[in-house]
Structures are given as C-alpha cells and as structure tokens.
N, C-alpha and C positions, 0 to 999 in steps of 0.2 A: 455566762454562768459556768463553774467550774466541775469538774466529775463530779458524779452525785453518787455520796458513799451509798446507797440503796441500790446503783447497781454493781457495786463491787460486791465482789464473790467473798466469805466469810468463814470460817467452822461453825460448827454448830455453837459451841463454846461464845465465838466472837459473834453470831447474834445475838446469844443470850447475852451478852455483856451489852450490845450496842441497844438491845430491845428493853434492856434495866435504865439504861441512860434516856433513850427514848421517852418511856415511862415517868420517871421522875422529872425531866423536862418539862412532860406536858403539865404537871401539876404546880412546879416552880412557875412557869408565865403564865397559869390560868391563875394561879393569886398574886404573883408579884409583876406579871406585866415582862414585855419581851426583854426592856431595859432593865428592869429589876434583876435579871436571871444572867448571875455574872454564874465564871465557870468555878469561881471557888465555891460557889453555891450549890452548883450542880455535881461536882465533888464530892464532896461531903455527904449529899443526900443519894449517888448513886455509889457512891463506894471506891470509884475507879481514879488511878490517878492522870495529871494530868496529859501524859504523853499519852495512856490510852483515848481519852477526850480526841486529844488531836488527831490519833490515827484513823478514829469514828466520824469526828465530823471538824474537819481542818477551819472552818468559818463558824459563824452563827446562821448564814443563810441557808447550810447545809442541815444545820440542827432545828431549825425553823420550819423548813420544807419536811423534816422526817417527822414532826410534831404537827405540822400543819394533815400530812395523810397518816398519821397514829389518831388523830381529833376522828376524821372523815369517817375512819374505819369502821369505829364505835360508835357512832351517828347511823352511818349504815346499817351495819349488824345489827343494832335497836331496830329501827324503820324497817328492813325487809323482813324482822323476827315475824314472831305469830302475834305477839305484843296490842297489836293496833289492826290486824285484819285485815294487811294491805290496802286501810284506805281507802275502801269501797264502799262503804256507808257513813252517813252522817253518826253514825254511835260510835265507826272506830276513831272518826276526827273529833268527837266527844273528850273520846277517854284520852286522844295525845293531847290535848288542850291540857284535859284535868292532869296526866303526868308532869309538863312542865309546870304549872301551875304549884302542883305539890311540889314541884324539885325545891330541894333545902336551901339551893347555894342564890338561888335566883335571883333574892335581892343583893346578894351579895360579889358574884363574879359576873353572874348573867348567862350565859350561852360561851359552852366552851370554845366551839368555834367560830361566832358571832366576835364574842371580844378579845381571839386572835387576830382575826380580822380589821375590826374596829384599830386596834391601837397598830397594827402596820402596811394597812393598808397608801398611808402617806409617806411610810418609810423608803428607804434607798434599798432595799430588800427586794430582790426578781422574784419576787414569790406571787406576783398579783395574779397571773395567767393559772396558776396553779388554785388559786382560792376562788378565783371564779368557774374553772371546770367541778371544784368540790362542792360548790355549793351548787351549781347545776344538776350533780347527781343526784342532791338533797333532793332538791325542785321535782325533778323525775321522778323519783319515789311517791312523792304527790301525786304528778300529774298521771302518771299510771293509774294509782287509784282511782283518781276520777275519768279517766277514759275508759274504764272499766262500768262506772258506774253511766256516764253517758249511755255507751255503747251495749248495755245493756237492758235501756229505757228505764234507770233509776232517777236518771237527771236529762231537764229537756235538753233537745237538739243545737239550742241556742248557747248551753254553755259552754264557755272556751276554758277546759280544763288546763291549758298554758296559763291563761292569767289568772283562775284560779288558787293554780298552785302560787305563784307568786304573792297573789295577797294573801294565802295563807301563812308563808314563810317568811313575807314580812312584818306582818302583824304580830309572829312570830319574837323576831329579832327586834321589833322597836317595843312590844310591849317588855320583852325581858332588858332592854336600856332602861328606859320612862321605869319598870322596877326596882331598877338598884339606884335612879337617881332619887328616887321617893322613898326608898327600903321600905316599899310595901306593893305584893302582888296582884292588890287591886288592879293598875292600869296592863298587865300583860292578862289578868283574869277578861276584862275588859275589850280587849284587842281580839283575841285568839274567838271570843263569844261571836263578837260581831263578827268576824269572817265568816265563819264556821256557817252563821244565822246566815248571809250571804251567798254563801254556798248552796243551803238548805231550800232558800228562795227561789234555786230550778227544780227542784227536785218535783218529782211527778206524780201527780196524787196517786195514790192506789185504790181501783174499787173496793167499796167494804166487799164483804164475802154474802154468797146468795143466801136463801134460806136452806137450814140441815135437812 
C-alpha cells in the first residue's frame, strides 16, 4: 500500500479542502456505489479541481480508506454519544433498534458502512484489514455495554457478551440488506427484535421491592 495521504502533514486550509472531499465522497459511494463514484463526479460535488483530487488522494484506495474511517468516526461518535446509554440495558438496545429502524435511507442504501463494505469487500482494494478493525470497534461498543451489564449482575454469568455483541451487529447488517432487498423494514424491525429478545433471555430477574 502506498503513503496514506492521512498521515501527511496539511494547512489548516488543505484539510478543510481534503475533509470537503472526504465528505462528499462518503455520500457519492453511499448512493452510487465505490464504481459509481468517478472523479468527475466528485469534482463537481466538492468543488475542487482535479490536480487538487490528486494531490489528496493520488488512487481510489486512498480515498476509500479516508471514507472507509470518515463512515467509522460517525458510527462512533453516534454509539459512544449519550444517545443509547452506553448499552447497558435492554431499553438503550431498545431505542438503537428503534433508531435504525426509523433511519429513512434504510430501505434504500442500507448501513453506511455495512454497504461499503458489502460492495468491496471482494475488490482488489487493501482496504479489508482496515474494515475489519472498524467494525471491531463497532462490536466493542457493544460488548462493553454488555460487560457492564454482566458484570454488574444485570445479565447472568453465563452470558458471553463477545457473542452477544456479534449477533447484535449482525442482525444488525443483515436485517438492513433483507430491507433494501424487500424496500420494507419489516425484516431489519424483525432481526434487531429478536437479538435484543435474545439478549434479554439472560438478563436477571429483579426482586419485586418489600412492602412501604
């Protein structure tokens, strides 16, 4: 793989310019796909021309990889917010159900960085090692939560909040595919339910409360 314009040094100026390109990147291959997203495309919708392109990102694996951790960031930033309640009770994996559920584009792009993935993961693109430590981090964000929740005596002893988080994130990523192949969010409403219920299934009764 070749220098990775992310660690070259920038002005302020020339990240603003490479973080506009960025930007607009991410949203050209979240609806037109990595093939779709020629540089006259990205041109036009970032403003810059094309010797700045190249000064920014001399290939597509470079501007791939800078779109692949532009996606990550803002999947993060969501997940560690206050949003979902780090994840520690069955109500805040409720309510991330019910957000992608409502998310608009659902049936339509899917998971931003799901169906980056999805479409290069077979390509000739070094990017695979990188999409799998991202989605690991996703994972983590999970499984925290639920070590939390374990190790607090919320959920029995028996649960392995690794594979937890896993079937959460994939129930996740296949119910939003099986959504945009039906353009209907029944079956991601359906996937994300049953994990969650799944999850729920250790959880540890609580005594009711004595008498006042």
């Amino acid at each position: 793989m070749g220098v990775r314009r992310a660690d070259v040094k920038f002005t302020a100026k020339g990240l603003a310019a490479r973080a506009r390109i960025v930007e607009h990147a991410a949203e050209l291959i979240y609806t037109h796909g990595v093939h779709g997203t020629s540089n006259e495309l990205l041109r036009k919708a970032s403003g810059v021309s094309g010797s700045q392109l190249t000064h920014y990102f001399p290939d597509k694996e470079n501007l791939v990889l800078a779109v692949i951790e532009w996606q990550t960031e803002k999947i993060l930033t969501l997940h560690t917010g206050s949003s979902f309640a780090g994840f520690d009770t069955i109500d805040a994996l409720r309510k991330w159900a019910a957000f992608y559920v409502s998310y608009e584009r659902a049936c339509q792009e899917g998971c931003t960085l799901g169906s980056l993935a999805a479409e290069i993961v077979k390509a000739d693109l070094d990017v695979h090692d990188r999409l799998a430590a991202d989605f690991d981090r996703w994972k983590d964000v999970l499984r925290a939560g639920l070590d939390r929740m374990r190790d607090s005596g919320r959920l029995r002893l028996d649960a392995d909040p690794a594979r937890l988080a896993n079937l959460l994130l994939a129930a996740m990523q296949g119910g939003m595919l099986l959504a945009q192949i039906e353009r209907d969010v029944t079956p991601l409403r359906d996937a994300l339910t049953a994990a969650i219920d799944h999850v729920q299934s250790f959880e540890v009764a609580q005594a009711p409360p004595g008498p006042g």
